[in-house]
VOPAGU-2260 file (C-alpha; in pm, 1 decimal, decimal comma):
REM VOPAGU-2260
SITE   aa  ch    i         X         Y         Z
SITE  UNK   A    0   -4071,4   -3044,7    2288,8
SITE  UNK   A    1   -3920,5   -2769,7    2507,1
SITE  UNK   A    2   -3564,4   -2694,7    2563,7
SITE  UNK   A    3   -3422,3   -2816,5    2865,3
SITE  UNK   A    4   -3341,3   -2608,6    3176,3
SITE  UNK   A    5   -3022,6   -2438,8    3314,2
SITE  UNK   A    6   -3059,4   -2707,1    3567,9
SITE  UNK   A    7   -3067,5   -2949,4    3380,8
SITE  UNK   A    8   -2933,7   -3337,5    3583,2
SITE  UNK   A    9   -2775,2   -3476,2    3233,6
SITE  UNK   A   10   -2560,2   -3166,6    3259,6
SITE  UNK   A   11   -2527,8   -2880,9    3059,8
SITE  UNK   A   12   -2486,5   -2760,7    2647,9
SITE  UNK   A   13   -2237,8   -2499,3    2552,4
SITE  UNK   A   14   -2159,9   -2344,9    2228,5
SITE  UNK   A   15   -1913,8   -2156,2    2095,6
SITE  UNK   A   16   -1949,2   -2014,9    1756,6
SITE  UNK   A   17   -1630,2   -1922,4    1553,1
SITE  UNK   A   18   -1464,6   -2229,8    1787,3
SITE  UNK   A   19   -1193,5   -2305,6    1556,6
SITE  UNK   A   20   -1068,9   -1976,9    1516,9
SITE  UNK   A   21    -761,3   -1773,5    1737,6
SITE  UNK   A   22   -1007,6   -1682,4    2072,0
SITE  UNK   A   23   -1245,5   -1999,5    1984,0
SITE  UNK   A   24   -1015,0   -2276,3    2037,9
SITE  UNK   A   25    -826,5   -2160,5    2318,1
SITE  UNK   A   26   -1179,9   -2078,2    2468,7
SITE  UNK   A   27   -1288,4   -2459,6    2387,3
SITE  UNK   A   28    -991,5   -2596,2    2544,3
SITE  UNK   A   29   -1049,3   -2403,9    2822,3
SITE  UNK   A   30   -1444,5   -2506,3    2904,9
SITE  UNK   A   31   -1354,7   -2907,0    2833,6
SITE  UNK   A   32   -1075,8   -2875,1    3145,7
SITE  UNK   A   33   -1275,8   -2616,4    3348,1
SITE  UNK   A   34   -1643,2   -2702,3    3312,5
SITE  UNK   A   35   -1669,1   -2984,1    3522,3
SITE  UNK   A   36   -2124,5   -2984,4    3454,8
SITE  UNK   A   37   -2046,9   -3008,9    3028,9
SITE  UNK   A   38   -2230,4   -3266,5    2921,0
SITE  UNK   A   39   -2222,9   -3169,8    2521,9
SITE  UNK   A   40   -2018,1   -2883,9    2352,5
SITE  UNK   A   41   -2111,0   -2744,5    2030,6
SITE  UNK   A   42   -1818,0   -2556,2    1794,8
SITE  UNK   A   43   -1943,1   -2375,2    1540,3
SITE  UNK   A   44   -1703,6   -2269,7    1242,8
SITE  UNK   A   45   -1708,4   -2214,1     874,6
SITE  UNK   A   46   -1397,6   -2404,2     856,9
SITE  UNK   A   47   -1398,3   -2680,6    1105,0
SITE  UNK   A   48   -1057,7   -2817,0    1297,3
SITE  UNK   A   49   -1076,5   -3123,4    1461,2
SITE  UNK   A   50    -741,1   -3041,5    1618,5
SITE  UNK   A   51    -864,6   -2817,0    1854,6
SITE  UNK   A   52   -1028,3   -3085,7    2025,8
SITE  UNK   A   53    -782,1   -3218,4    2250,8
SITE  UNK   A   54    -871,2   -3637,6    2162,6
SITE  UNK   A   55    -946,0   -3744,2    2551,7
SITE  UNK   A   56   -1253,9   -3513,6    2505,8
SITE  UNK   A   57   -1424,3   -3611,0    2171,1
SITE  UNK   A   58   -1691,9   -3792,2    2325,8
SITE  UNK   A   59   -1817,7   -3456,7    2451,2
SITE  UNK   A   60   -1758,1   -3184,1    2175,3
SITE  UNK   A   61   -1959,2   -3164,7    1845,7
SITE  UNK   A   62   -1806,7   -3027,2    1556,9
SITE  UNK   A   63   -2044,6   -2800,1    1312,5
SITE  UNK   A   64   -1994,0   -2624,1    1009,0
SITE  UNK   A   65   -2176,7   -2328,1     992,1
SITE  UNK   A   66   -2148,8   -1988,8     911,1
SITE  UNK   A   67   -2287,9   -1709,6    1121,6
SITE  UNK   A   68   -2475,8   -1562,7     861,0
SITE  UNK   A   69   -2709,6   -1822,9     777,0
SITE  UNK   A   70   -2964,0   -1812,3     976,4
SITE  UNK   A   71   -3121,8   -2138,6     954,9
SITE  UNK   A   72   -2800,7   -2279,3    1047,0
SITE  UNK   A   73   -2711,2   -2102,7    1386,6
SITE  UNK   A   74   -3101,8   -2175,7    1485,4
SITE  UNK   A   75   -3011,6   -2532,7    1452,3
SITE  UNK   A   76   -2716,8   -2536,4    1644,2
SITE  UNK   A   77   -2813,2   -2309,0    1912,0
SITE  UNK   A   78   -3149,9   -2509,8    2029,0
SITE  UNK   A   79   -3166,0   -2623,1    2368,9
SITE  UNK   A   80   -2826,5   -2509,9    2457,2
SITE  UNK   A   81   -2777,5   -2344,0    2828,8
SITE  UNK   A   82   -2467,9   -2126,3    2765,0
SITE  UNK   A   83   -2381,6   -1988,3    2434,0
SITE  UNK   A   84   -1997,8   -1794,4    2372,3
SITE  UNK   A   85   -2070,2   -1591,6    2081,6
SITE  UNK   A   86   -1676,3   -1535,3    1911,1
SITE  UNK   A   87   -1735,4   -1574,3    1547,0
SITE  UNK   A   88   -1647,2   -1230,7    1413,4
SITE  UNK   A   89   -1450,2   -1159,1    1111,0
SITE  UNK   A   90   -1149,0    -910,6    1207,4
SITE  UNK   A   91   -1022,3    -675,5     948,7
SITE  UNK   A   92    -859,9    -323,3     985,5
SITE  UNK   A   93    -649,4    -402,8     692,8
SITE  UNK   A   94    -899,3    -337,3     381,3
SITE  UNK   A   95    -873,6    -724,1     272,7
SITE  UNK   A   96   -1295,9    -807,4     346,2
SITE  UNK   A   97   -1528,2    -525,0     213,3
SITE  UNK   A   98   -1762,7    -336,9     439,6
SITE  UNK   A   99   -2080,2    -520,1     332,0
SITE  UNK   A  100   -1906,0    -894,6     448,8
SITE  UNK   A  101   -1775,6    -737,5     733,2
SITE  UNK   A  102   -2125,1    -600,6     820,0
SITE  UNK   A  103   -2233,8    -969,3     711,5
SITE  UNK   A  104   -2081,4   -1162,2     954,8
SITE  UNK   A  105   -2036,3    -923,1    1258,1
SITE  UNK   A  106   -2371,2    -741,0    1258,7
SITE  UNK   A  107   -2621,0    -928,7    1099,9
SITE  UNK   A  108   -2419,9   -1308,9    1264,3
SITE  UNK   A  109   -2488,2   -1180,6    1572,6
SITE  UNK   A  110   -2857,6   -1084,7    1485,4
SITE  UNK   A  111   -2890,6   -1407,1    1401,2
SITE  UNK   A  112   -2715,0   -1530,6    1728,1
SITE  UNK   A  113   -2972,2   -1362,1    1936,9
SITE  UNK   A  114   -3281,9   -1491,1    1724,7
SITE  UNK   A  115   -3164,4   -1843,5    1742,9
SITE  UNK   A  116   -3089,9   -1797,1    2131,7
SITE  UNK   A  117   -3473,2   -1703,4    2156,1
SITE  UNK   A  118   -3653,9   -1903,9    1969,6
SITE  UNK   A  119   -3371,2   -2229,1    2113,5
SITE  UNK   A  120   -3467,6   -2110,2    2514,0
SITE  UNK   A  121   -3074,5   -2021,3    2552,7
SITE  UNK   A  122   -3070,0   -1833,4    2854,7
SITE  UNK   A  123   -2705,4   -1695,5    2840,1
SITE  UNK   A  124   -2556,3   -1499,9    2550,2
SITE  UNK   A  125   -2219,8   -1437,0    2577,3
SITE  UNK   A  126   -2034,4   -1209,3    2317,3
SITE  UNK   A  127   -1679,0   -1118,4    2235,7
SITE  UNK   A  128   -1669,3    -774,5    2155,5
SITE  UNK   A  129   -1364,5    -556,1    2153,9
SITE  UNK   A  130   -1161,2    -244,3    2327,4
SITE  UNK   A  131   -1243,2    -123,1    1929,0
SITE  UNK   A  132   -1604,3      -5,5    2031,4
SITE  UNK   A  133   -1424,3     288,2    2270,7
SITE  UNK   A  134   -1086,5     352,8    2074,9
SITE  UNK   A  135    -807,1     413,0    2021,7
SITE  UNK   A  136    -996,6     690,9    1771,8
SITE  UNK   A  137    -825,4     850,1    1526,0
SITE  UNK   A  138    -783,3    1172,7    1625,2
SITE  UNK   A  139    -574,0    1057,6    1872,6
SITE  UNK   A  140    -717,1    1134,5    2209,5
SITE  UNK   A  141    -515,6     892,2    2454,3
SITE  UNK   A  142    -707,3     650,4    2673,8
SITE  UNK   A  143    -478,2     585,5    2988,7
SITE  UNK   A  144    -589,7     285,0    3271,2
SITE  UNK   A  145    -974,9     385,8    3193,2
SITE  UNK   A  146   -1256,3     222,3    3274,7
SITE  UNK   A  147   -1625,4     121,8    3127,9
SITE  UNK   A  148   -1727,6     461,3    3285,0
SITE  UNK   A  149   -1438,0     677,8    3145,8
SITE  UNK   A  150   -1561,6     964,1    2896,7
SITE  UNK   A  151   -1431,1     925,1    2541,8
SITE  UNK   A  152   -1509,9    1098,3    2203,6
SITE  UNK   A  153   -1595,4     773,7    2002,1
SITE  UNK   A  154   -1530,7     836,5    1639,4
SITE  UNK   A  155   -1613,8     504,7    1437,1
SITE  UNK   A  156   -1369,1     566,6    1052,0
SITE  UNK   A  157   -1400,8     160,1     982,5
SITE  UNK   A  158   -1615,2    -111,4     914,0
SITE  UNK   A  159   -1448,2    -308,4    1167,4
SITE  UNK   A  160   -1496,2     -82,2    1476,9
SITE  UNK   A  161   -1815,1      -6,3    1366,9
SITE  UNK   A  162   -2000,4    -338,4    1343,7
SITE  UNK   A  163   -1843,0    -446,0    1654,5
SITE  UNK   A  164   -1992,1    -168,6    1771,8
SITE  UNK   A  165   -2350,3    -239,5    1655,4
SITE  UNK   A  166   -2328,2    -581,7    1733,8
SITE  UNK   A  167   -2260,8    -501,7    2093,1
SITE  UNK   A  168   -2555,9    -266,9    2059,0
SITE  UNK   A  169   -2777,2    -577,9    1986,5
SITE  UNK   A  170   -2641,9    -812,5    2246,2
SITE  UNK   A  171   -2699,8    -552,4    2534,0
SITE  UNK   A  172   -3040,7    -429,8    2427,0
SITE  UNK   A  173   -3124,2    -827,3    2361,4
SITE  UNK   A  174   -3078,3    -854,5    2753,5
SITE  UNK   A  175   -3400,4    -967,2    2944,5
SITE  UNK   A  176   -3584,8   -1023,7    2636,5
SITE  UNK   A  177   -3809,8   -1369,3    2644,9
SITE  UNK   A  178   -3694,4   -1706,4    2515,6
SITE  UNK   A  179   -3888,9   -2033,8    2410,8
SITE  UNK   A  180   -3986,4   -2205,0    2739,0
SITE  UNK   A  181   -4090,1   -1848,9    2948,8
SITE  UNK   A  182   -3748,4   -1787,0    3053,1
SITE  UNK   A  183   -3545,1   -1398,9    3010,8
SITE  UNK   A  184   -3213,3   -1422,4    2828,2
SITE  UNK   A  185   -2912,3   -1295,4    3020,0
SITE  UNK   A  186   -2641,7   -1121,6    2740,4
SITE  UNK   A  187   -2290,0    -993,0    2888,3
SITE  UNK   A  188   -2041,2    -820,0    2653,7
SITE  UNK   A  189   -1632,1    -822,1    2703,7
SITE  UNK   A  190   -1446,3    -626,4    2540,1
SITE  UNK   A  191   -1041,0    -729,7    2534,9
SITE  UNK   A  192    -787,0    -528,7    2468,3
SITE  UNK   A  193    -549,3    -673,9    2216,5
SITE  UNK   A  194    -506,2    -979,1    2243,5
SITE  UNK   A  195    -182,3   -1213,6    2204,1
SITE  UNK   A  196     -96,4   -1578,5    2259,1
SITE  UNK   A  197     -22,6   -1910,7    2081,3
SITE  UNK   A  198    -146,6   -1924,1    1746,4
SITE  UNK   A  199    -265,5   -1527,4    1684,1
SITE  UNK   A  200    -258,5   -1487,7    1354,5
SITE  UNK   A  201     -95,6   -1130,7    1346,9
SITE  UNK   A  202     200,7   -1246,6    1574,9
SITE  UNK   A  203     244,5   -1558,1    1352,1
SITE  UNK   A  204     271,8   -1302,7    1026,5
SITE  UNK   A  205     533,2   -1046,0    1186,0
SITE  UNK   A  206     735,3   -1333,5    1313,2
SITE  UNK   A  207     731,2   -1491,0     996,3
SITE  UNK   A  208     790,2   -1154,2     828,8
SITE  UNK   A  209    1111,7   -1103,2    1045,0
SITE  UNK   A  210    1264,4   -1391,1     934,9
SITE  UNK   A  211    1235,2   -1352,7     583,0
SITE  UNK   A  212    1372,7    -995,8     672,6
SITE  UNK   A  213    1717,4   -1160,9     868,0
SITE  UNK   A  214    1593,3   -1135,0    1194,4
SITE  UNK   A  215    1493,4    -745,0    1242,6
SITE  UNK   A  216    1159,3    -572,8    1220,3
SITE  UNK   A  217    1111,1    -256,7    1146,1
SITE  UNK   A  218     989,4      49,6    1410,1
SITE  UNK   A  219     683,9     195,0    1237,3
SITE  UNK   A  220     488,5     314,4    1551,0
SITE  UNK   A  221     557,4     595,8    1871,0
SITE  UNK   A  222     745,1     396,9    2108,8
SITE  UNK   A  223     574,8     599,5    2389,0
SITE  UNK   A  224     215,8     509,3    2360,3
SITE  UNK   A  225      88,6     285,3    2642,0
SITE  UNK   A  226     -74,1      -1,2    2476,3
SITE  UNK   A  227    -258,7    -294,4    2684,0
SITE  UNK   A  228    -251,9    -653,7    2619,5
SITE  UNK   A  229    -440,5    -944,3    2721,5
SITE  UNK   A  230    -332,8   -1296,1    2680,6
SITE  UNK   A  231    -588,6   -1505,7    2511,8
SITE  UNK   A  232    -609,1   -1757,5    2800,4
SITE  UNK   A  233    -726,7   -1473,8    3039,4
SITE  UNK   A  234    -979,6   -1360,6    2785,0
SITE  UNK   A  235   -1132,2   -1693,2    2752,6
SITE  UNK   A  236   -1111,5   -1772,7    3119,9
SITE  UNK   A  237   -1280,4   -1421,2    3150,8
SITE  UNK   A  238   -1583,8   -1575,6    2888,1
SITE  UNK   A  239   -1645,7   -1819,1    3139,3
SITE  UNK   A  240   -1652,2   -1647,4    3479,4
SITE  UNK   A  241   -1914,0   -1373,0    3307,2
SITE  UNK   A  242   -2135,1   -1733,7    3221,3
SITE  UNK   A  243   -2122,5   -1854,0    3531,0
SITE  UNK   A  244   -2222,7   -1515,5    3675,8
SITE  UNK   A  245   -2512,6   -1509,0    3438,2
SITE  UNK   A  246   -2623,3   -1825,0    3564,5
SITE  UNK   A  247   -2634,0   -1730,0    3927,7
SITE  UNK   A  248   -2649,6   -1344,6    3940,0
SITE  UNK   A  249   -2802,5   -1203,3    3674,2
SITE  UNK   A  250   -2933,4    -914,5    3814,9
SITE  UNK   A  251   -2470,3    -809,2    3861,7
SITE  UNK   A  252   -2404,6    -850,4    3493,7
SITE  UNK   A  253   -2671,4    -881,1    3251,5
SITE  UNK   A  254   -2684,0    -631,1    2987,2
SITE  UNK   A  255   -2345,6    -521,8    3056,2
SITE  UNK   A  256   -2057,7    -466,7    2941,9
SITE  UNK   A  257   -1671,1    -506,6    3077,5
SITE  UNK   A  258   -1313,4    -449,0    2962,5
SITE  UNK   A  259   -1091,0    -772,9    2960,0
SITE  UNK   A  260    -740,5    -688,9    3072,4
SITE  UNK   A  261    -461,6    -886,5    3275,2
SITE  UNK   A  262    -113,1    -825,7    3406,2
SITE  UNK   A  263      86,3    -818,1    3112,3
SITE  UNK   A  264     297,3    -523,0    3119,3
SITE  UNK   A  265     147,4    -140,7    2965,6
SITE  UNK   A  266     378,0    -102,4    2654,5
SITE  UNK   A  267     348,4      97,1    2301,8
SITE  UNK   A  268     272,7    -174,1    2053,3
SITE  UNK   A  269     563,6    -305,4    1894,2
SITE  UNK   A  270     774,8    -270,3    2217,7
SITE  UNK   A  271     582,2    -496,3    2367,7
SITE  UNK   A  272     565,2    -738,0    2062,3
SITE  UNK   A  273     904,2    -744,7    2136,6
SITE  UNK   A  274     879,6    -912,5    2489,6
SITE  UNK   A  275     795,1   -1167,6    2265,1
SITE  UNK   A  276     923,8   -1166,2    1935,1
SITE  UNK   A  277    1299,0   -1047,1    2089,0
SITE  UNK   A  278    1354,9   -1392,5    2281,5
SITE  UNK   A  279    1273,6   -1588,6    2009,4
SITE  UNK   A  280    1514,7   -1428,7    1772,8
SITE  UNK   A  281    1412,8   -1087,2    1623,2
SITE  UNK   A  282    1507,6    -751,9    1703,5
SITE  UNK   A  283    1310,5    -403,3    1677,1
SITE  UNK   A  284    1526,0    -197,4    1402,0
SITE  UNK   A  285    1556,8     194,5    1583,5
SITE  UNK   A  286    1480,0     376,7    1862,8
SITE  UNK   A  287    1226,1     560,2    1683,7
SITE  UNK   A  288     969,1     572,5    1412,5
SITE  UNK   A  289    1040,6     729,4    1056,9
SITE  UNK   A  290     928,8    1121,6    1028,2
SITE  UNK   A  291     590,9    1089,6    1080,8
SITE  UNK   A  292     497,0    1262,2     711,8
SITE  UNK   A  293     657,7     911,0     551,6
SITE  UNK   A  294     480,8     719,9     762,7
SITE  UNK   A  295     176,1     876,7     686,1
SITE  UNK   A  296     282,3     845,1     309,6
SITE  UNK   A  297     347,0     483,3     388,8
SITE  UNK   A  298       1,6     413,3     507,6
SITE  UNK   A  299    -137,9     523,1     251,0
SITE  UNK   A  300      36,5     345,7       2,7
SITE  UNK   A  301     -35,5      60,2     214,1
SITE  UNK   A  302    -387,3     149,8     118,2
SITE  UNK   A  303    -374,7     158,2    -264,0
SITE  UNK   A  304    -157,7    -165,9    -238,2
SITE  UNK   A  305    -455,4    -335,8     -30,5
SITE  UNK   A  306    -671,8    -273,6    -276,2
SITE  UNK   A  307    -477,7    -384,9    -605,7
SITE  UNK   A  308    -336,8    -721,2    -405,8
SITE  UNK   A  309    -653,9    -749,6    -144,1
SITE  UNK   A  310    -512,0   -1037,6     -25,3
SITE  UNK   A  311    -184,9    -904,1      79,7
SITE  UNK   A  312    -243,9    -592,7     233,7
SITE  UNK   A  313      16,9    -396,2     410,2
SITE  UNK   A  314     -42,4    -422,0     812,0
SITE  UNK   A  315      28,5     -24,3     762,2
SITE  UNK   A  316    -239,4     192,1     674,6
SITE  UNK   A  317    -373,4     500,1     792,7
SITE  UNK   A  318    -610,4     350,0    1066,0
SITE  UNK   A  319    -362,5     107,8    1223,1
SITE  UNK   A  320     -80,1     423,8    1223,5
SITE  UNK   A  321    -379,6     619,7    1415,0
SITE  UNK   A  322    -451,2     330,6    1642,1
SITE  UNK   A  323     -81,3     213,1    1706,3
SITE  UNK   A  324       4,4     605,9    1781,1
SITE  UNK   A  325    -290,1     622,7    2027,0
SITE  UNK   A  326    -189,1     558,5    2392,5
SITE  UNK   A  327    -505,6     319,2    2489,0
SITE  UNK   A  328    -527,5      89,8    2820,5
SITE  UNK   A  329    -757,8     -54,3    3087,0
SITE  UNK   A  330    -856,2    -138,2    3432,0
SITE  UNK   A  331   -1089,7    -471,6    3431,5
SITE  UNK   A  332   -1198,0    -369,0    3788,3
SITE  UNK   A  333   -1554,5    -379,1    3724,2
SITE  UNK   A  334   -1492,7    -754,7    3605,5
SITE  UNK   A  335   -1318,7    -830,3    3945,4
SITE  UNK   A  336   -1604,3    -650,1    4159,7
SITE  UNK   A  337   -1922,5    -802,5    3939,6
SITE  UNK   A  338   -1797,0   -1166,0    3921,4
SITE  UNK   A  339   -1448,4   -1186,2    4090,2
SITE  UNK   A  340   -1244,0   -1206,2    3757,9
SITE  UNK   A  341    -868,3   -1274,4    3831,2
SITE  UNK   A  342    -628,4   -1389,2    3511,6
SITE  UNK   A  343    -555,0   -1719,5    3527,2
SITE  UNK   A  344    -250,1   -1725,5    3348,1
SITE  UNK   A  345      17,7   -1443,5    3495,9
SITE  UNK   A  346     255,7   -1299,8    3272,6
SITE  UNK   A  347     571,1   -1519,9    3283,5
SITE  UNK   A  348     334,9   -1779,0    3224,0
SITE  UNK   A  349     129,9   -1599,5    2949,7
SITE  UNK   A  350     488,1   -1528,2    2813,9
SITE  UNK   A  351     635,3   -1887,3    2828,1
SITE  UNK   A  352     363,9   -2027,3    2613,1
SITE  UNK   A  353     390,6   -1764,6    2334,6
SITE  UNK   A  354     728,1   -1832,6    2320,8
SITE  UNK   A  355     711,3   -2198,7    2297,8
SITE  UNK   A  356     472,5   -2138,6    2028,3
SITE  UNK   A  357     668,6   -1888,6    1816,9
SITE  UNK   A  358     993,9   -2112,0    1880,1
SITE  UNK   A  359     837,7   -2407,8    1720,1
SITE  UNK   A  360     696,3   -2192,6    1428,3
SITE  UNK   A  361    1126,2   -2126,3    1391,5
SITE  UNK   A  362    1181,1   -2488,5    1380,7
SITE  UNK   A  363     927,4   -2551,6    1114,4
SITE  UNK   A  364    1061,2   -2359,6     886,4
């Protein structure tokens, strides 16, 4: 039997592996409200959440527990599907996965990703990359408003960087290649900046970490390097604009790739984790960083306690001091010109629903 087609009357299949994690379920929520066609939607996760599945929309949403790396599995899930949101990725810059799972799930998942989008006649491949593939690098050469076109010495120190890196590699070169049923698969790459929002992991551990510490967090990072930051809503409202441009003009974006960025305001790191963080009740200790020898000290320490306690490593070691120094933002202008990308949520509203987040993680306590 052959898959169905993109234009298909019963309406359409969309998957989104890693859909119970941070950008997952915020992307899943988004396509059940915005994708008016969806006739089935597939979540893929090692650790499925029926929670994310606001209950007026069960009927449509299939819940699957795979993992990425198993081959047999993503086939399986993938088959006859018309769109599929590739997010699964396992993020570490903080030594607590080694290299070889890293490469696991990020480089050889998304191998498997593409395979199973051929041989299931997906014709859109969607994948959530990162600003990590560019920068910051750490030697410090600053990255200010650039765009996809911008020259920048690349220098790849982690696992992390580097298998998003390769795995981008793979979706782009994957682009036009054949899939069951005689059709070409279109593959699009975005790459956000960092992203925040309601339930980010990182945001939930340095709010949690400021309350154990009375209220105050620590300055550990140059409060002059520009930073960008994306709220997650944008990036998954971004995921879907770059499907439905693959679907209707794939000649303007397939096998490329774009930066993700809205209007939340250009900040050094923890400054603007403090737009956040400061309304709901903490407060950024100094005006400046230690002298940058401790830090570096610190970081390193960080290191050696990262791998005696893997689980509990420091968010301070020498990468994240070179990328948190590193002034590194974007323009998402080639997003607005190829398929009219505009952020959906605006700051103060980006900002209001972080904050109602983070307050109730206060009252849980």
């Amino acid at each position: 039997m052959e898959p169905p087609q993109d234009g298909d009357p019963q309406g359409r299949v969309l998957v989104v592996t890693g859909g119970c994690g941070f950008l997952g379920s915020h992307l899943v929520r988004l396509l059940l409200e915005r994708e008016p066609e969806l006739r089935e939607l597939r979540v893929l996760d090692l650790n499925p959440d029926p929670a994310v599945v606001p209950p007026e929309h069960g009927g449509r949403v299939r819940l699957l527990r795979a993992d990425v790396g198993d081959a047999g599995a993503v086939g399986r899930a993938l088959w006859g599907a018309h769109v599929v949101f590739h997010a699964a990725s396992l993020v570490d810059v903080w030594g607590g996965s080694s290299a070889q799972d890293i490469a696991r799930v990020n480089v050889q998942g998304t191998k498997n990703v593409i395979r199973g989008c051929r041989a299931g006649g997906v014709p859109v491949l969607i994948y959530t990359s990162s600003m990590e593939v560019v920068g910051p690098n750490t030697r410090g050469d600053p990255f200010l408003r650039g765009d996809e076109d911008t020259p920048y010495p690349v220098r790849h120190s982690e696992p992390y960087p580097l298998s998003k890196a390769q795995a981008e590699r793979l979706v782009l070169e994957a682009n036009g290649a054949t899939v069951a049923g005689g059709g070409r698969l279109v593959t699009v790459s975005l790459r956000p900046t960092g992203i925040y929002g309601e339930r980010h992991p990182l945001l939930q551990r340095l709010y949690r970490g400021g309350r154990a510490l009375g209220g105050w967090l620590p300055r550990t990072l140059p409060p002059h390097a520009e930073h960008g930051r994306v709220y997650v809503g944008n990036v998954a409202w971004m995921h879907i604009l770059a499907a439905r441009a693959a679907r209707l003009r794939p000649q303007a974006v397939g096998g490329e790739c774009f930066f993700c960025y809205d209007a939340s305001p250009l900040a050094a790191y923890e400054d603007f984790n403090q737009l956040l963080l400061g309304p709901a009740g903490l407060r950024l200790i100094g005006r400046s960083p230690p002298p940058r020898p401790l830090l570096e000290l610190l970081a390193w320490l960080g290191v050696a306690v990262g791998r005696v306690l893997p689980g509990h490593a420091p968010l301070l070691n020498p990468y994240t001091l070179a990328v948190g120094s590193t002034p590194f933002s974007v323009r998402t202008r080639k997003a607005e010109r190829s398929f009219g990308y505009q952020p959906l949520f605006p700051w103060e509203r980006a900002r209001e629903r972080t904050l109602e987040w983070l307050r109730g993680l206060g009252s849980n306590q």
